[in-house]
N, CA, C and O of each residue as an XYZ file, in Angstrom:
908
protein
N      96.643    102.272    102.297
C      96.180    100.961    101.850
C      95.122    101.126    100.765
O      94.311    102.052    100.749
N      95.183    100.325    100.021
C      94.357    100.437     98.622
C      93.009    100.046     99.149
O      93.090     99.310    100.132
N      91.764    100.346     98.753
C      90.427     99.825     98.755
C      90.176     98.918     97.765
O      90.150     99.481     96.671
N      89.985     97.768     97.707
C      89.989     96.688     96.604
C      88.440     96.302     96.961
O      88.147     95.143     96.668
N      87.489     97.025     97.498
C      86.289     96.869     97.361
C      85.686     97.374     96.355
O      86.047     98.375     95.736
N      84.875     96.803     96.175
C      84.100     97.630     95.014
C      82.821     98.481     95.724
O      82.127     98.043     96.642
N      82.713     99.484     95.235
C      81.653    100.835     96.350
C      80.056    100.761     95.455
O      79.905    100.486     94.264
N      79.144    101.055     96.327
C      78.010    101.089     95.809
C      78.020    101.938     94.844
O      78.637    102.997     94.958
N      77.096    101.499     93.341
C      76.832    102.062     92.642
C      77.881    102.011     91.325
O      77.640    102.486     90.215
N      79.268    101.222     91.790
C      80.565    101.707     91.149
C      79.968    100.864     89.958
O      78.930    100.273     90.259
N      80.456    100.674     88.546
C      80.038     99.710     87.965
C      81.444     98.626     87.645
O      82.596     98.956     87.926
N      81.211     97.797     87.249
C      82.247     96.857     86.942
C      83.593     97.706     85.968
O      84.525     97.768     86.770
N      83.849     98.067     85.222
C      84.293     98.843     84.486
C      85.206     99.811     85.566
O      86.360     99.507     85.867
N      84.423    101.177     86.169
C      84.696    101.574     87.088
C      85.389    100.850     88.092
O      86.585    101.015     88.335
N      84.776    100.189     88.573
C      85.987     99.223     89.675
C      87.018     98.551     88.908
O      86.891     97.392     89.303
N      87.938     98.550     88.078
C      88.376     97.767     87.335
C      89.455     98.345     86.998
O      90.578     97.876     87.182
N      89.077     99.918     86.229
C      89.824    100.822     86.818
C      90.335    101.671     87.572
O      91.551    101.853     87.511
N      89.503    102.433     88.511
C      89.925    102.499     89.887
C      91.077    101.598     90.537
O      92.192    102.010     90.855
N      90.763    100.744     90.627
C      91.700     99.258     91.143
C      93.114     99.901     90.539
O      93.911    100.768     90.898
N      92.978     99.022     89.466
C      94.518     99.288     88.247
C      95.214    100.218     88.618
O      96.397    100.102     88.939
N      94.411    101.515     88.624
C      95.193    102.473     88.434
C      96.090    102.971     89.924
O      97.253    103.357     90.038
N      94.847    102.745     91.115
C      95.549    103.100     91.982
C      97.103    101.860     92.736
O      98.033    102.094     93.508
N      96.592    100.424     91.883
C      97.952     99.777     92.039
C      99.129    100.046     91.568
O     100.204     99.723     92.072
N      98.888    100.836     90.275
C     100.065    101.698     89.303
C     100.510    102.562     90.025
O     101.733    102.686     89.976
N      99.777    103.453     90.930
C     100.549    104.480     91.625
C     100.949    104.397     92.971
O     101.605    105.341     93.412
N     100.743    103.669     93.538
C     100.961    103.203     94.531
C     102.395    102.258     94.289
O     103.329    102.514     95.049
N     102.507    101.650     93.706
C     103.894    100.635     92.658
C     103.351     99.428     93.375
O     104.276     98.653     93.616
N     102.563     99.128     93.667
C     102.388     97.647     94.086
C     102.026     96.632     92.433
O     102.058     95.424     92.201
N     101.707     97.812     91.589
C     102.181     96.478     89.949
C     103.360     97.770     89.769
O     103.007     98.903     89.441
N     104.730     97.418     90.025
C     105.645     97.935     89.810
C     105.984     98.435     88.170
O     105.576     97.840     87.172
N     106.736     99.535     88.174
C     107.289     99.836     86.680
C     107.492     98.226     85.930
O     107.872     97.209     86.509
N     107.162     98.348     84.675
C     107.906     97.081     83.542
C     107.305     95.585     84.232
O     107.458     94.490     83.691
N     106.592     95.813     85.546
C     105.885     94.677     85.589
C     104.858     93.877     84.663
O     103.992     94.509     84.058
N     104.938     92.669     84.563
C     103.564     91.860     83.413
C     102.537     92.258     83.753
O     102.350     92.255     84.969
N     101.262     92.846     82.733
C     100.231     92.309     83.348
C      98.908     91.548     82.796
O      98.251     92.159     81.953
N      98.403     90.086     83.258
C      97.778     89.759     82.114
C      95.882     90.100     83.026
O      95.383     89.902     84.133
N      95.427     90.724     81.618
C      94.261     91.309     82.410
C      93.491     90.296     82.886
O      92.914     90.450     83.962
N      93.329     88.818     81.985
C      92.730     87.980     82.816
C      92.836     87.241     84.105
O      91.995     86.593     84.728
N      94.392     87.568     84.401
C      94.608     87.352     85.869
C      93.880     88.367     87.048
O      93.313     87.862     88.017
N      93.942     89.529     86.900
C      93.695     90.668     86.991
C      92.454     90.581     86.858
O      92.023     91.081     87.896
N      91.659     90.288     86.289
C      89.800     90.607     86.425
C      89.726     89.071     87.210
O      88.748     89.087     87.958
N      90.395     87.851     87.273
C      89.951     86.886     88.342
C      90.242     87.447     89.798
O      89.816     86.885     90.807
N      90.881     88.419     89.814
C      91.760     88.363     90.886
C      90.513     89.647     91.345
O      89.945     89.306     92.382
N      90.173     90.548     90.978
C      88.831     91.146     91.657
C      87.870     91.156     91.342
O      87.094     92.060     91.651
N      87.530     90.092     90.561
C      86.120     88.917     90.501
C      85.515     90.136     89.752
O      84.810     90.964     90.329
N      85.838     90.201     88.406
C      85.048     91.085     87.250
C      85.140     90.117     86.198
O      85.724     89.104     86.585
N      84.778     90.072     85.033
C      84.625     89.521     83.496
C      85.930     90.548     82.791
O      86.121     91.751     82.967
N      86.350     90.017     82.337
C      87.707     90.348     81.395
C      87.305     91.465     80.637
O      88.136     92.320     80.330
N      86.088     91.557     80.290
C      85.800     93.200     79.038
C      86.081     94.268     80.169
O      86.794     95.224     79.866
N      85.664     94.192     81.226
C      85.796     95.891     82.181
C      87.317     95.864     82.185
O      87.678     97.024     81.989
N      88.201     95.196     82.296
C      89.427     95.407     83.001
C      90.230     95.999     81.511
O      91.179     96.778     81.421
N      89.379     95.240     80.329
C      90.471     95.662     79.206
C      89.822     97.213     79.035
O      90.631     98.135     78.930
N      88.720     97.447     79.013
C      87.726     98.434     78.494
C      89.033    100.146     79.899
O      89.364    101.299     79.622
N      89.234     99.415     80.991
C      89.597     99.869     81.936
C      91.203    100.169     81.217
O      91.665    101.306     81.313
N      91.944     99.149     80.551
C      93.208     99.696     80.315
C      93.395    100.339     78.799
O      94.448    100.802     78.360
N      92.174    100.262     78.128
C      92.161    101.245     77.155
C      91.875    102.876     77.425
O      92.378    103.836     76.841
N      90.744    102.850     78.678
C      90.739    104.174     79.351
C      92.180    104.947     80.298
O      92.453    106.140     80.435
N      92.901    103.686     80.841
C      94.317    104.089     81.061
C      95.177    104.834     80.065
O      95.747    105.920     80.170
N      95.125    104.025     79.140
C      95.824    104.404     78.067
C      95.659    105.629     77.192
O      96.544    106.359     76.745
N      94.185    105.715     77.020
C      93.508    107.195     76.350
C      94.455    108.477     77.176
O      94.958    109.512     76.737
N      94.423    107.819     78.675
C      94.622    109.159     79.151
C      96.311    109.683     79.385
O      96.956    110.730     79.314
N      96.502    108.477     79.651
C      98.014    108.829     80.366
C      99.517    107.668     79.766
O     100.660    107.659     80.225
N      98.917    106.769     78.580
C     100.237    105.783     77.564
C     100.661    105.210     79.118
O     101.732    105.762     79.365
N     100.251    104.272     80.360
C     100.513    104.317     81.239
C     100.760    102.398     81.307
O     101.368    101.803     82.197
N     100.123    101.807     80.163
C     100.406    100.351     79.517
C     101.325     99.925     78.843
O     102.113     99.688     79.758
N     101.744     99.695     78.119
C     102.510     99.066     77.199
C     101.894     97.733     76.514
O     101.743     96.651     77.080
N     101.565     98.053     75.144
C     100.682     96.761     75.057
C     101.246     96.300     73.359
O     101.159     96.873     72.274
N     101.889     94.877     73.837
C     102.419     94.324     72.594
C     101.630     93.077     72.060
O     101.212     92.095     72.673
N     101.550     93.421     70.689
C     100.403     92.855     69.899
C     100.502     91.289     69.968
O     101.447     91.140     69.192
N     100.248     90.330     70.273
C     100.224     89.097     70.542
C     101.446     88.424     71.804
O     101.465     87.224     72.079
N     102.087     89.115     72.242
C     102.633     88.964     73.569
C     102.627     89.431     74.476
O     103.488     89.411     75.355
N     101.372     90.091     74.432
C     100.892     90.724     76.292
C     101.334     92.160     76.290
O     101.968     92.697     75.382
N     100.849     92.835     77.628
C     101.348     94.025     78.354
C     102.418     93.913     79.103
O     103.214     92.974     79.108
N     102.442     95.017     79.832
C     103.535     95.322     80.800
C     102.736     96.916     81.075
O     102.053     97.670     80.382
N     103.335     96.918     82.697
C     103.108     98.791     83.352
C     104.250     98.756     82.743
O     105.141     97.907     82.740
N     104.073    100.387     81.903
C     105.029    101.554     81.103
C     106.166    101.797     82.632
O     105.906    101.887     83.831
N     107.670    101.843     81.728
C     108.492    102.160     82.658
C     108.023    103.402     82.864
O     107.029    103.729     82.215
N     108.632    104.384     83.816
C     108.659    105.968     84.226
C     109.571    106.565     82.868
O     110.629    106.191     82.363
N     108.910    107.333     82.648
C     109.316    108.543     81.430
C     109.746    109.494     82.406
O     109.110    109.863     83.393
N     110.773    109.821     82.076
C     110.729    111.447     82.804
C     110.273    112.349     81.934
O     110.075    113.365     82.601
N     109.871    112.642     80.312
C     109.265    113.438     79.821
C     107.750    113.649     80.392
O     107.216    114.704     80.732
N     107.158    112.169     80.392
C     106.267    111.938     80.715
C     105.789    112.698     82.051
O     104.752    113.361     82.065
N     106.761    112.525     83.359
C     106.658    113.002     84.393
C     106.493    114.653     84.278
O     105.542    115.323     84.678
N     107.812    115.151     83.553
C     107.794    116.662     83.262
C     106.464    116.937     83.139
O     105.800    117.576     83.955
N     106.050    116.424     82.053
C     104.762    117.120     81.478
C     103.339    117.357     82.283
O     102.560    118.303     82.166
N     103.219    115.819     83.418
C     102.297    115.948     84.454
C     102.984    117.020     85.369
O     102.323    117.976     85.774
N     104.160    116.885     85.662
C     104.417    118.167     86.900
C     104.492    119.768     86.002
O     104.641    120.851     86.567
N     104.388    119.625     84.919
C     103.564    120.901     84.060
C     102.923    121.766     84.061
O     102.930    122.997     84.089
N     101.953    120.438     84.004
C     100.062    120.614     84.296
C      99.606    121.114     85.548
O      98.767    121.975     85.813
N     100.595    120.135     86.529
C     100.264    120.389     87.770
C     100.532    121.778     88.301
O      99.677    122.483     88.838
N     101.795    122.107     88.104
C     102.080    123.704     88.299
C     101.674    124.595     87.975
O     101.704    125.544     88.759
N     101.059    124.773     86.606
C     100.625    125.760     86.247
C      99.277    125.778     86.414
O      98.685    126.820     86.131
N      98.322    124.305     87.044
C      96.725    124.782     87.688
C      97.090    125.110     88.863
O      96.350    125.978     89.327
N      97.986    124.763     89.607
C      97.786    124.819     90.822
C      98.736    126.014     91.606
O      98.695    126.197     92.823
N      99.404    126.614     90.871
C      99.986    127.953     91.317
C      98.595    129.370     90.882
O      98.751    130.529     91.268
N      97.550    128.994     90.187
C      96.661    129.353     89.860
C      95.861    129.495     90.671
O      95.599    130.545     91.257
N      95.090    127.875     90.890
C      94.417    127.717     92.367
C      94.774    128.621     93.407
O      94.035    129.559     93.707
N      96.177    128.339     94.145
C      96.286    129.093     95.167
C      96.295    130.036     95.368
O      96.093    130.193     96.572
N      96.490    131.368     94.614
C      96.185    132.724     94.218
C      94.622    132.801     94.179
O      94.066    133.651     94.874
N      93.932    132.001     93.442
C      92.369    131.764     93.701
C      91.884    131.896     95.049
O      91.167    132.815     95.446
N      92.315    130.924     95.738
C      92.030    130.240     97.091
C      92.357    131.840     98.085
O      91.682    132.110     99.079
N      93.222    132.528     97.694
C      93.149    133.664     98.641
C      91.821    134.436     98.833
O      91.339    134.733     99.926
N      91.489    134.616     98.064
C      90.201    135.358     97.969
C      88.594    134.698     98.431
O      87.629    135.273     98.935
N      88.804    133.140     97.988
C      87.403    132.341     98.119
C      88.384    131.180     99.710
O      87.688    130.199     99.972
N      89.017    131.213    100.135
C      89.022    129.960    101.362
C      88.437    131.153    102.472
O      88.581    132.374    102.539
N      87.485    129.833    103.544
C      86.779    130.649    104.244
C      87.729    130.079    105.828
O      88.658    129.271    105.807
N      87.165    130.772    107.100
C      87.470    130.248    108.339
C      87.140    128.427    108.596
O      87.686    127.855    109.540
N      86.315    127.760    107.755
C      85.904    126.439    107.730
C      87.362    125.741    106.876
O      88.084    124.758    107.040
N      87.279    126.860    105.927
C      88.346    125.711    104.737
C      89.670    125.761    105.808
O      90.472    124.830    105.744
N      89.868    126.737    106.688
C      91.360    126.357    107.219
C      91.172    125.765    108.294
O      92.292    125.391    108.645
N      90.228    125.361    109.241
C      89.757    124.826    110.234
C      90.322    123.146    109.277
O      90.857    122.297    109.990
N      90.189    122.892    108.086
C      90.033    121.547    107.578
C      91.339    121.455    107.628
O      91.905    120.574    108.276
N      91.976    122.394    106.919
C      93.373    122.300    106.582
C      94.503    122.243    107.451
O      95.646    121.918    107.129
N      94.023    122.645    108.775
C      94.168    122.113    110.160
C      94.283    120.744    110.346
O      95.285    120.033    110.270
N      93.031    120.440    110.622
C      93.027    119.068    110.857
C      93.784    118.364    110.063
O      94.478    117.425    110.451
N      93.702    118.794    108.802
C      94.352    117.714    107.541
C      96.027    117.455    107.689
O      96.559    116.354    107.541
N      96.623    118.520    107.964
C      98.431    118.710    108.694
C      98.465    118.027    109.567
O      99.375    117.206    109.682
N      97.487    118.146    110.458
C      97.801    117.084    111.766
C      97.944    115.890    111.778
O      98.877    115.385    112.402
N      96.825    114.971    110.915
C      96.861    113.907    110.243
C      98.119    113.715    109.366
O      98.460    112.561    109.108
N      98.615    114.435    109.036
C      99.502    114.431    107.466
C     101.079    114.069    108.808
O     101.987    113.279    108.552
N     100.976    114.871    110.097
C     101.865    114.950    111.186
C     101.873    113.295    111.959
O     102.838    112.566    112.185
N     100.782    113.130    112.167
C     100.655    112.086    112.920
C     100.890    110.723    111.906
O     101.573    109.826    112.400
N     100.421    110.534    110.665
C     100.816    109.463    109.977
C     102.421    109.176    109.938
O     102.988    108.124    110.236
N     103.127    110.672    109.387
C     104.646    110.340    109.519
C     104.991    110.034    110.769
O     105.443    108.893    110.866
N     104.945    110.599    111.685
C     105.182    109.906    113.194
C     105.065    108.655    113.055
O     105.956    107.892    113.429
N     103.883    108.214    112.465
C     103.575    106.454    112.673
C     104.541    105.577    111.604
O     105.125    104.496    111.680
N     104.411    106.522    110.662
C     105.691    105.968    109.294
C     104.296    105.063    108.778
O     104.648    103.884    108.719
N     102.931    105.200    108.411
C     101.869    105.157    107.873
C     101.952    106.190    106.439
O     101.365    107.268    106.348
N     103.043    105.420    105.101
C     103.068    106.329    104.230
C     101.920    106.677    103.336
O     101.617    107.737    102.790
N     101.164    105.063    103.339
C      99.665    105.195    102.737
C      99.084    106.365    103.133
O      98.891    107.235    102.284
N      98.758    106.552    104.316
C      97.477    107.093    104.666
C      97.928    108.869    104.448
O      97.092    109.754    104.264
N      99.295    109.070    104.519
C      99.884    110.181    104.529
C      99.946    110.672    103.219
O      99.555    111.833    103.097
N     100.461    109.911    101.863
C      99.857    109.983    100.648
C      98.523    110.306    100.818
O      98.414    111.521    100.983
N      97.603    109.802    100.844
C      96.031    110.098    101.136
C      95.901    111.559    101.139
O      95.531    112.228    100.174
N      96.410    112.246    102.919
C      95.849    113.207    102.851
C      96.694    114.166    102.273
O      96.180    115.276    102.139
N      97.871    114.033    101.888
C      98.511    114.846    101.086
C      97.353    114.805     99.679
O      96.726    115.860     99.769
N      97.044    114.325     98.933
C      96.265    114.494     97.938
C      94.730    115.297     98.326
O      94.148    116.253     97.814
N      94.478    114.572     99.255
C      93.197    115.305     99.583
C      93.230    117.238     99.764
O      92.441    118.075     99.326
N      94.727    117.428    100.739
C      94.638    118.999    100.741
C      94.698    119.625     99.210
O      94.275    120.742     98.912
N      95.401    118.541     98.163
C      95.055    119.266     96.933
C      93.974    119.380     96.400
O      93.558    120.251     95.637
N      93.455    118.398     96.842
C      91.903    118.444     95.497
C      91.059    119.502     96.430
O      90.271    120.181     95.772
N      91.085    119.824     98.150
C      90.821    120.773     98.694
C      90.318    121.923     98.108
O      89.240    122.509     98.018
N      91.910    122.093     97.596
C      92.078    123.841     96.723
C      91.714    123.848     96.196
O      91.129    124.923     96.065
N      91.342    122.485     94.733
C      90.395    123.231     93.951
C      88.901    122.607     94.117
O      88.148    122.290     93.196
N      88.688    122.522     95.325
C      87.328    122.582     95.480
C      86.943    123.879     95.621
O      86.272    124.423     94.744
N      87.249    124.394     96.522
C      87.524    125.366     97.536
C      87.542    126.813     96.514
O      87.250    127.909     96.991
N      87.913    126.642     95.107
C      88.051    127.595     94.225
C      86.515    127.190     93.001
O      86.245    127.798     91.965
N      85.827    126.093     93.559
C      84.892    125.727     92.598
C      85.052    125.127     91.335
O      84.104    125.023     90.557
N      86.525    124.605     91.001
C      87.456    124.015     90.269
C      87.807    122.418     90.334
O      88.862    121.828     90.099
N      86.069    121.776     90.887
C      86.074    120.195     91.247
C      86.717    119.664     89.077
O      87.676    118.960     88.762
N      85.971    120.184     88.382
C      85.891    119.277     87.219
C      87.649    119.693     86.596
O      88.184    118.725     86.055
N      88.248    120.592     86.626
C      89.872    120.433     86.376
C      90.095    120.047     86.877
O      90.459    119.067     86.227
N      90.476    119.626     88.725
C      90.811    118.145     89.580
C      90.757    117.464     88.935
O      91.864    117.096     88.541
N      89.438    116.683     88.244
C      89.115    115.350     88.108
C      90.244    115.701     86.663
O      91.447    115.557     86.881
N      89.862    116.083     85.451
C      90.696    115.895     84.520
C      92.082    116.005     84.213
O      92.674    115.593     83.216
N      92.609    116.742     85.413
C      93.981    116.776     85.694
C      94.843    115.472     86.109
O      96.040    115.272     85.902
N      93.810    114.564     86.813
C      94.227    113.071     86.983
C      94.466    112.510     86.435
O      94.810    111.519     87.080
N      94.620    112.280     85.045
C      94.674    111.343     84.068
C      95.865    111.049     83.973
O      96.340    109.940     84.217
N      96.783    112.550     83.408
C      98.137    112.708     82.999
C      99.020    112.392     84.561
O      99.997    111.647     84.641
N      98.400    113.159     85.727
C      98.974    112.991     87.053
C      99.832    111.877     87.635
O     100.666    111.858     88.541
N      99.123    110.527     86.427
C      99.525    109.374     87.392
C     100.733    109.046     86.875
O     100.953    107.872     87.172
N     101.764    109.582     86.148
C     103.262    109.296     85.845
C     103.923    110.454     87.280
O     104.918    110.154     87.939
N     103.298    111.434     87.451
C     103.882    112.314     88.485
C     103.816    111.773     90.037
O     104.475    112.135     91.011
N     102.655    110.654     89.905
C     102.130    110.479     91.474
C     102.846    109.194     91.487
O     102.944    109.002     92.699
N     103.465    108.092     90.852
C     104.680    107.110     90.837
C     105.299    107.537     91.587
O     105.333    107.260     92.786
N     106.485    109.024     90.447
C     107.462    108.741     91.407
C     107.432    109.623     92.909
O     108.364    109.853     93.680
N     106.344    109.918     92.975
C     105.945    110.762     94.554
C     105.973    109.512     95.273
O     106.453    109.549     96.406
N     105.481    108.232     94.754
C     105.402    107.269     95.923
C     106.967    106.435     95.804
O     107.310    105.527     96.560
N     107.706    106.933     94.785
C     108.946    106.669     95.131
C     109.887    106.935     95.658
O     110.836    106.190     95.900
N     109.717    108.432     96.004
C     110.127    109.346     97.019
C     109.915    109.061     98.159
O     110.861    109.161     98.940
N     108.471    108.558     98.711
C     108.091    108.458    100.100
C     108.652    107.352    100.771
O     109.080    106.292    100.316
N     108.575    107.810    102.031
C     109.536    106.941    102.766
C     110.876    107.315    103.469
O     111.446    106.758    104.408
N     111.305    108.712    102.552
C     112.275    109.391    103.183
C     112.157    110.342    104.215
O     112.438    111.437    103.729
N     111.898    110.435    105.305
C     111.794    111.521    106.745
C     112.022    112.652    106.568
O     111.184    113.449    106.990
N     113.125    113.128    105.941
C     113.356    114.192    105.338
C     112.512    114.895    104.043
O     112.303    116.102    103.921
N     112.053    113.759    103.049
C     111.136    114.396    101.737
C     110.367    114.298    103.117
O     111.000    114.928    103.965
N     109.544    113.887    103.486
C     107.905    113.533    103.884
C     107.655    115.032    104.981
O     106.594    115.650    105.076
N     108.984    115.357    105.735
C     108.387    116.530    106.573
C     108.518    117.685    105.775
O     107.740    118.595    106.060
N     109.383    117.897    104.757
C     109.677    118.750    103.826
C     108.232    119.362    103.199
O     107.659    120.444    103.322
N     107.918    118.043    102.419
C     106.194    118.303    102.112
C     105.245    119.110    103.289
O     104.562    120.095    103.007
N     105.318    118.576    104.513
C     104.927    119.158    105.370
C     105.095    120.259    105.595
O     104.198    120.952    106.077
N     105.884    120.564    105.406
C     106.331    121.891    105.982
C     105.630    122.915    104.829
O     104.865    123.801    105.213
N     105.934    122.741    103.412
C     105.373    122.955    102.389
C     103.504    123.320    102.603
O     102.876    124.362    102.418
N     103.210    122.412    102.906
C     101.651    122.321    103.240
C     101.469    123.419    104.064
O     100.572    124.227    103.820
N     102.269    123.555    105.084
C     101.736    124.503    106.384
C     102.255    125.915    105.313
O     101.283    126.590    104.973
N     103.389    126.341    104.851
C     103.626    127.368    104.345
C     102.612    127.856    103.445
O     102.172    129.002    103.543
N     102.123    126.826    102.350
C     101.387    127.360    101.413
C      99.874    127.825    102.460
O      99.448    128.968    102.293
N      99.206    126.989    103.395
C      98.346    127.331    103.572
C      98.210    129.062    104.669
O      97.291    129.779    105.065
N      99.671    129.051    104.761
C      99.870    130.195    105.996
C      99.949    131.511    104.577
O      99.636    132.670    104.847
N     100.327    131.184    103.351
C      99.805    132.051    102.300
C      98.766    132.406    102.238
O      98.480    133.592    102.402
N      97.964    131.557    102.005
C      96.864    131.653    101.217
C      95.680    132.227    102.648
O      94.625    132.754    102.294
N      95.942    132.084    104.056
C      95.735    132.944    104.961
C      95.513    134.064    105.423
O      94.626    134.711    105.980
N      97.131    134.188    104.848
C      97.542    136.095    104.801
C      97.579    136.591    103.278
O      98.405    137.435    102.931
N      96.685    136.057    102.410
C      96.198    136.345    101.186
C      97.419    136.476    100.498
O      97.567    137.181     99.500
N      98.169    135.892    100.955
C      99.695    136.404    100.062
C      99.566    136.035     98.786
O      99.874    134.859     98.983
N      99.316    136.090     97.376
C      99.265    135.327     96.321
C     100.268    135.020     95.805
O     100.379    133.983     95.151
N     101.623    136.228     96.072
C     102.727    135.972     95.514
C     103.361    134.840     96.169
O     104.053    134.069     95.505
N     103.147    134.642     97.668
C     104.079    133.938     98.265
C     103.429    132.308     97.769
O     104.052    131.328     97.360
N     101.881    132.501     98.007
C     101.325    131.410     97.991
C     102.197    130.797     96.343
O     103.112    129.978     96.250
N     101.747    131.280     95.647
C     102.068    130.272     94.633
C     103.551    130.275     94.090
O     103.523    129.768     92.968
N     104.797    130.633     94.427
C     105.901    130.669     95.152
C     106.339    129.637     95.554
O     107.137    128.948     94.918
N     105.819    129.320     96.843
C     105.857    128.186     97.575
C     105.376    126.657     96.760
O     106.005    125.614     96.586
N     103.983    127.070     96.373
C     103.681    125.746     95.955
C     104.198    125.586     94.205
O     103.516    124.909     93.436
N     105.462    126.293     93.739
C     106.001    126.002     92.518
C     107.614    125.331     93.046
O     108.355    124.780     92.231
N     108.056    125.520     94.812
C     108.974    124.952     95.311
C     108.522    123.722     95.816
O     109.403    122.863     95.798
N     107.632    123.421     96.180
C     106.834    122.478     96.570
C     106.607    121.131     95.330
O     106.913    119.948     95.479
N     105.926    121.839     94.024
C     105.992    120.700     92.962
C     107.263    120.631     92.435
O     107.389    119.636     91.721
N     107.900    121.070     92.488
C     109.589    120.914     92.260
C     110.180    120.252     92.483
O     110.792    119.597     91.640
N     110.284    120.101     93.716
C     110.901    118.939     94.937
C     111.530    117.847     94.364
O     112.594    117.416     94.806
N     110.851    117.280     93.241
C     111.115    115.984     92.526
C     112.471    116.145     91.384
O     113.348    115.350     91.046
N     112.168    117.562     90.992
C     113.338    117.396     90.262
C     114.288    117.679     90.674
O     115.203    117.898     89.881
N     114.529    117.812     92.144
C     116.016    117.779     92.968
C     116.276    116.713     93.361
O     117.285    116.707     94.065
N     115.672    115.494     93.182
C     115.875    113.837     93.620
C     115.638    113.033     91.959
O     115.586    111.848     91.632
N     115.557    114.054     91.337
C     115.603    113.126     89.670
C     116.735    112.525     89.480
O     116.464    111.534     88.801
N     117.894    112.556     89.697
C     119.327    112.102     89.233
C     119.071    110.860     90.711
O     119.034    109.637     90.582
N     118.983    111.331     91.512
C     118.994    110.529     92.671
C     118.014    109.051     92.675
O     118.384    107.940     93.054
N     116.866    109.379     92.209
C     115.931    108.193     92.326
C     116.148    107.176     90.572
O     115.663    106.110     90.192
N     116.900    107.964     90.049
C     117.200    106.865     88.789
C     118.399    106.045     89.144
O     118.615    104.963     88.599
N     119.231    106.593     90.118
C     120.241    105.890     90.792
C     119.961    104.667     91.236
O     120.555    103.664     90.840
N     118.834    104.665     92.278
C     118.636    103.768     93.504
C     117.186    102.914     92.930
O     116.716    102.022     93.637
N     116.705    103.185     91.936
C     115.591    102.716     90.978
C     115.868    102.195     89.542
O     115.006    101.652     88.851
N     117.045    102.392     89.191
C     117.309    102.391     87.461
C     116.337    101.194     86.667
O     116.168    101.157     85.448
N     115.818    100.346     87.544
C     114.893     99.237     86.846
C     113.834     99.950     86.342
O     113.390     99.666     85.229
N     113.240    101.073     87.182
C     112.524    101.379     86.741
C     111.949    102.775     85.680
O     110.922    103.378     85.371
N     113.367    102.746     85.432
C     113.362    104.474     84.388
C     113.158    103.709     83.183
O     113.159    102.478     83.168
N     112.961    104.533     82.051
C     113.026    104.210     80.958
C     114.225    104.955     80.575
O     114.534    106.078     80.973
N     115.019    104.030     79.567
C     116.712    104.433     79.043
C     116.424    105.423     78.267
O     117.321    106.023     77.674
């Protein structure tokens, strides 16, 4: 479930985008949907400059708008170039990371990573895909905490959010969702037994995943690909 609060300290701007963006990935403002920002800043009680100021910072980072000059926006359909290029990025920090993570995760970091599977176990049981998204992201930004690699996390997000769509377009299937799981427990049973080869191995089968349901989810989605 989205947080549509605004958090201490956040500033208007900040909440504005935060918001946006996580409705973009989440698809609750679906691919090729309208969006007019002044509906959108009434609708979480901001002034119209943060929300635009907010989809120009969208845009800097990730072309994730579509914005036509005197007839409004629209959320950008799904690119699959677009996607490629975030699952790119993603692979090549994060087959990195985990080879990292052999050397620097301590008896605490897998004590977390524990708990975090279980949760990741118990949400699918509940069919709670929100919260299971959640901690699936969280064991990533984990790793590169965990490697001292907080500020590539954060800048790796930008481009991420064409990759993290169609992850939430995927979810929902019992089969993707324990798959991931299973994924999670493997990579971390790497990075355990210091395996580096296996570890990042695994988590290059792991970001993959998507392009074995690419033909498949333009099938059962085609509204939302771009031609």
């Amino acid at each position: 479930m989205i947080n549509d609060a605004r958090q201490k300290r956040e500033s208007a701007k900040e909440y504005a985008y935060r918001v946006l963006r996580e409705k973009i990935i989440s698809l609750e403002l679906k691919p090729g949907t309208p969006l007019n920002d002044m509906e959108f800043a009434q609708m979480i009680g901001v002034s119209r400059t943060p929300v635009r100021e907010a989809i120009i910072k969208l845009n800097e980072e990730a072309e994730i708008i579509d914005i036509f000059p005197q007839r409004g926006m629209r959320i950008s359909l799904i690119d699959t170039d677009m996607v490629q290029e975030a699952q790119f990025l993603r692979l090549t920090l994060e087959k990195a990371i985990v080879e990292l993570a052999c050397d620097m995760a301590s008896e605490t970091d897998f004590r977390w990573f524990d708990e975090n599977i279980a949760l990741q176990k118990l949400y699918l049981k509940n069919n709670d895909l929100s919260k299971l998204l959640t901690q699936d992201n969280e064991l990533h930004k984990k790793l590169f905490t965990i490697c001292r690699k907080k500020m590539v996390y954060h800048v790796s997000q930008g481009l991420s959010i064409h990759y993290d769509r169609v992850r939430n377009l995927e979810a929902g299937t019992a089969i993707h969702d324990a798959e991931t799981i299973k994924d999670h427990q493997n990579i971390i049973q790497a990075i355990k037994d210091k395996d580096k080869k296996q570890a990042s191995r695994i988590m290059e089968l792991h970001l993959n995943r998507w392009l074995l349901n690419e033909q498949t989810l333009k099938n059962e989605y085609t509204q939302y690909f771009k031609k």
